[in-house]
LUMVO-655022 format. One record per residue (C-alpha): x, y, z; residue in one letter. Coordinates in steps of 0.001 Angstrom, whole numbers, plus 500000, padded with zeros to 6 digits. Example, Ala and Ser with C-alpha at 12.3 -4.5 7.8 and 13.67 -1.06 7.14 Angstrom:
% LUMVO-655022
512300495500507800A/513670498940507140S/
% end
This chain:
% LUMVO-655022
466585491892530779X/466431495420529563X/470469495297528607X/470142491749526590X/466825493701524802X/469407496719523851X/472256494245522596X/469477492779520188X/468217496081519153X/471867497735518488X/473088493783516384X/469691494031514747X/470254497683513899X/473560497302512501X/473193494230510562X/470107496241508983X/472345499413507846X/475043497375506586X/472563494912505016X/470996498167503090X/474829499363502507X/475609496230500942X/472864496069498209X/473572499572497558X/476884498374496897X/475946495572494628X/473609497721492796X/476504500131492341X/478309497470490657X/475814496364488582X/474999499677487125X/478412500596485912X/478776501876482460X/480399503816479679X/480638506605481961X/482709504604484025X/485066503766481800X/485181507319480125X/486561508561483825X/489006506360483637X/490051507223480368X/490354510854481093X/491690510341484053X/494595508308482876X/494921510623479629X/495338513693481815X/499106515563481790X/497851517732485616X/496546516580488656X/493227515269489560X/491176518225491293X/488890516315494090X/485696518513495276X/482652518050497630X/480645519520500518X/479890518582503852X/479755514532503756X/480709514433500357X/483654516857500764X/484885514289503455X/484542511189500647X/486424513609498468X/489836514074500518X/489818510162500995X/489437509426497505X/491959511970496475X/494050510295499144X/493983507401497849X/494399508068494542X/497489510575495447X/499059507429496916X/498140505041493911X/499853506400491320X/497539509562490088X/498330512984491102X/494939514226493151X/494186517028496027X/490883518007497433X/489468521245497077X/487268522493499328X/484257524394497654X/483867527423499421X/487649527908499572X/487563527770495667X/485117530798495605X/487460532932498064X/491178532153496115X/491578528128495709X/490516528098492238X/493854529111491693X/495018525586492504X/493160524546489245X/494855524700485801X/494372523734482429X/496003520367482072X/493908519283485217X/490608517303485781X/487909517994488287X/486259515379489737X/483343516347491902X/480974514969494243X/477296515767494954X/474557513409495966X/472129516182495085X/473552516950492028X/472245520621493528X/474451522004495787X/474775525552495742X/478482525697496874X/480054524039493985X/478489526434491352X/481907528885491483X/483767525694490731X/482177523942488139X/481361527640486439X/485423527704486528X/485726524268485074X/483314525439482015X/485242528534481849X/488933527329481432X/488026524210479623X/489164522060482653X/487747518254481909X/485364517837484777X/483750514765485895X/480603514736487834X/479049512104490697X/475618512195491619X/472404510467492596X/469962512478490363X/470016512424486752X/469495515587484761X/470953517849488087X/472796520494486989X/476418518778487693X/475613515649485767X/474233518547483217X/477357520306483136X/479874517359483262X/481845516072480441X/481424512746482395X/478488512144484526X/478482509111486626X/474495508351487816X/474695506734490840X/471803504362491443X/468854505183493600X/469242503245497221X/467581504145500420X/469709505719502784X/471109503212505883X/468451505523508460X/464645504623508762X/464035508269508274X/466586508086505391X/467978511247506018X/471786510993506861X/473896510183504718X/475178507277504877X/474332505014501904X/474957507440499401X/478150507994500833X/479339504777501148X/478482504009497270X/480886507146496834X/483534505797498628X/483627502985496521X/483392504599493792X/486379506625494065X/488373503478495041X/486911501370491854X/488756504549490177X/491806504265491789X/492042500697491384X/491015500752488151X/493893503246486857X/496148501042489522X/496185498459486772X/496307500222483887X/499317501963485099X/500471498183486036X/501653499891489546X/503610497625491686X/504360497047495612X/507550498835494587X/506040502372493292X/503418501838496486X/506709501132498800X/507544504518497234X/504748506797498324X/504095505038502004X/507639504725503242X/506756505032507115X/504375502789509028X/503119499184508477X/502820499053504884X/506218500430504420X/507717497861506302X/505690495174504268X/507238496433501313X/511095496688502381X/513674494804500783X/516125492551501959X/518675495113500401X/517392498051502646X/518611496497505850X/521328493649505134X/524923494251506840X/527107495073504259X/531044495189503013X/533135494764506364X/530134494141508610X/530196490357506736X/531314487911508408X/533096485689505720X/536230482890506269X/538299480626503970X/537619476646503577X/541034476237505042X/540776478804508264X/542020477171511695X/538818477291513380X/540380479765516106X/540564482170513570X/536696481435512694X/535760481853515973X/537726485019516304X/535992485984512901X/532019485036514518X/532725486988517571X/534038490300516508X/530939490606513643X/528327489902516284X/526012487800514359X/526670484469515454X/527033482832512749X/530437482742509760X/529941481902506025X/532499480539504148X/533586481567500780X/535763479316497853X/536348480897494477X/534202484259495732X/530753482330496009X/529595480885499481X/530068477496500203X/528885476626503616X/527921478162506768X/529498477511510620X/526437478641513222X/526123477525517339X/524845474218515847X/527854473123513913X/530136474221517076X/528719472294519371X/528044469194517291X/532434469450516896X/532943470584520032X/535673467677521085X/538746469175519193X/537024471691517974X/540290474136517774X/542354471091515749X/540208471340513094X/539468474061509853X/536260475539508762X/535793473409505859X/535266470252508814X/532806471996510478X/530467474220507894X/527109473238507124X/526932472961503126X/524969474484500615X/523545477039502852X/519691478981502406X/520577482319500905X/518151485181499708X/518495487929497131X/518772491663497917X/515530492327496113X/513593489847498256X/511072491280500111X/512562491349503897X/509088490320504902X/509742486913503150X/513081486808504428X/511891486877508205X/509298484397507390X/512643481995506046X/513870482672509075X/510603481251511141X/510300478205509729X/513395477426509412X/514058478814513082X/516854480553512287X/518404484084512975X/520476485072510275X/520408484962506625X/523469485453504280X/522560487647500965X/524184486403497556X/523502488186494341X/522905486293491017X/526555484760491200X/526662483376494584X/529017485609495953X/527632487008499042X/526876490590499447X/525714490806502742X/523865489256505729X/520150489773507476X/519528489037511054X/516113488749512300X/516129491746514397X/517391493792511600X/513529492626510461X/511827493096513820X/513372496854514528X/512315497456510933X/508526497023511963X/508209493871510339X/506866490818511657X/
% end
């Protein structure tokens, strides 16, 4: 009895906090204004990096959002505010825009910094929950955020205020995202390794290439095609008139002409008008061809026809992908 009463209290508990998160959210949205879109504006217009600063909870918002802005398209690092007052305001320049964080709007630690921003004419944008603190104050841009309850019945830790943070910094990032108009390709570019890196590969990145193709004439004795499927390793033979690819011979075609198999040419046994993909497809779609179709290779053409290379599924699967 007294562990189904504890389940109920810890559900009822958390649907409570992220109920009170998510209205905090939607008031977030809601209030949104010029001050918004003056960030982005200076953030896009800026020739340096973007300068990411916070303490405690809010420091720990600040090196995600820089993060993710770092890996969107817009140059960002966090600094840390007491490091600033004992030699990292060094890693601040003209050219540069701050962009600091402060539920308070108050705290003491940040005063070296922004002082610096005022100083050396640095751009700096403020975020806090108090209008008229001192950073909205000082700011060039001051973005209010709106007054919610923190997610605690005591509403003491931060967690509400925080979260609205969070998303602001991504609304940012996104944001400048699409003004930039950045693509899967420039996000391939800055997340190479893991998951999303694999996502975003291209058929290109992993085909066979050159002599690693296993190609034939219309007119090859088949002995000479199987020869040809068995020393490449993939299973499979395409077959090429005039430079472009014709037809296909897989483990299908040779046992549907298995009874004088050897009497007869490639052209008598190939599979027509074969599925081909581009180098530029994403390899992701590529392995999904291969799925439904339930297939394990691929041949790559380029915009002529003439094949360039070949995929085989566990090129994808080694890869990461699927």
């Amino acid at each position: 009895m007294a562990d189904t009463a504890l389940k109920l209290a810890s559900i009822a508990a958390g649907r409570r906090v992220i109920a009170r998160e998510a209205e905090a959210l939607a008031k977030l949205g809601e209030t949104l204004d010029g001050g918004f879109s003056e960030a982005v504006e200076l953030l896009l217009a800026t020739k340096g990096r973007v300068i990411v600063s916070g303490m405690g909870k809010s420091g720990h918002i600040g090196r995600k959002i820089a993060a993710t802005l770092a890996s969107t398209g817009t140059p960002a690092h966090f600094v840390h505010p007491a490091e600033a007052s004992h030699g990292d305001l060094g890693m601040m320049a003209r050219g540069d825009v701050a962009l600091v964080l402060s539920n308070s709007g108050e705290t003491p630690e940040l005063a070296d910094l922004i002082a610096h921003t005022r100083r050396f004419a640095i751009p700096l944008i403020g975020v806090a929950g108090r209008a008229g603190s001192t950073l909205l104050v000082q700011a060039d841009v001051a973005i209010l955020l709106p007054q919610a309850e923190e997610a605690c019945d005591q509403g003491i830790v931060p967690t509400t205020s925080t979260t609205m943070t969070l998303a602001l910094g991504d609304a940012l990032a996104i944001a400048l995202m699409e003004h930039r108009r950045f693509t899967p390709e420039n996000f391939r570019d800055f997340h190479p390794g893991g998951k999303l890196g694999a996502r975003l590969s291209k058929v290109g990145d992993l085909m066979h290439g050159d002599e690693a193709v296993p190609l034939v004439r219309p007119d090859e004795p088949m002995g000479e095609v199987l020869l040809a499927i068995t020393q490449k390793g993939f299973g499979v033979a395409g077959v090429v008139e005039g430079g472009r690819l014709v037809g296909v011979i897989t483990d299908g075609d040779l046992r549907r002409h298995m009874q004088g198999l050897l009497e007869m040419n490639a052209a008598a046994v190939m599979t027509r008008d074969p599925q081909t993909i581009r180098p530029e497809m994403l390899a992701e779609k590529a392995l999904e061809i291969m799925n439904r179709r339930k297939i394990t290779t691929l041949f790559v053409s380029g915009s002529d026809g003439v094949p360039v290379g070949i995929l085989h599924i566990h090129d994808c699967l080694r890869a990461g992908i699927g």
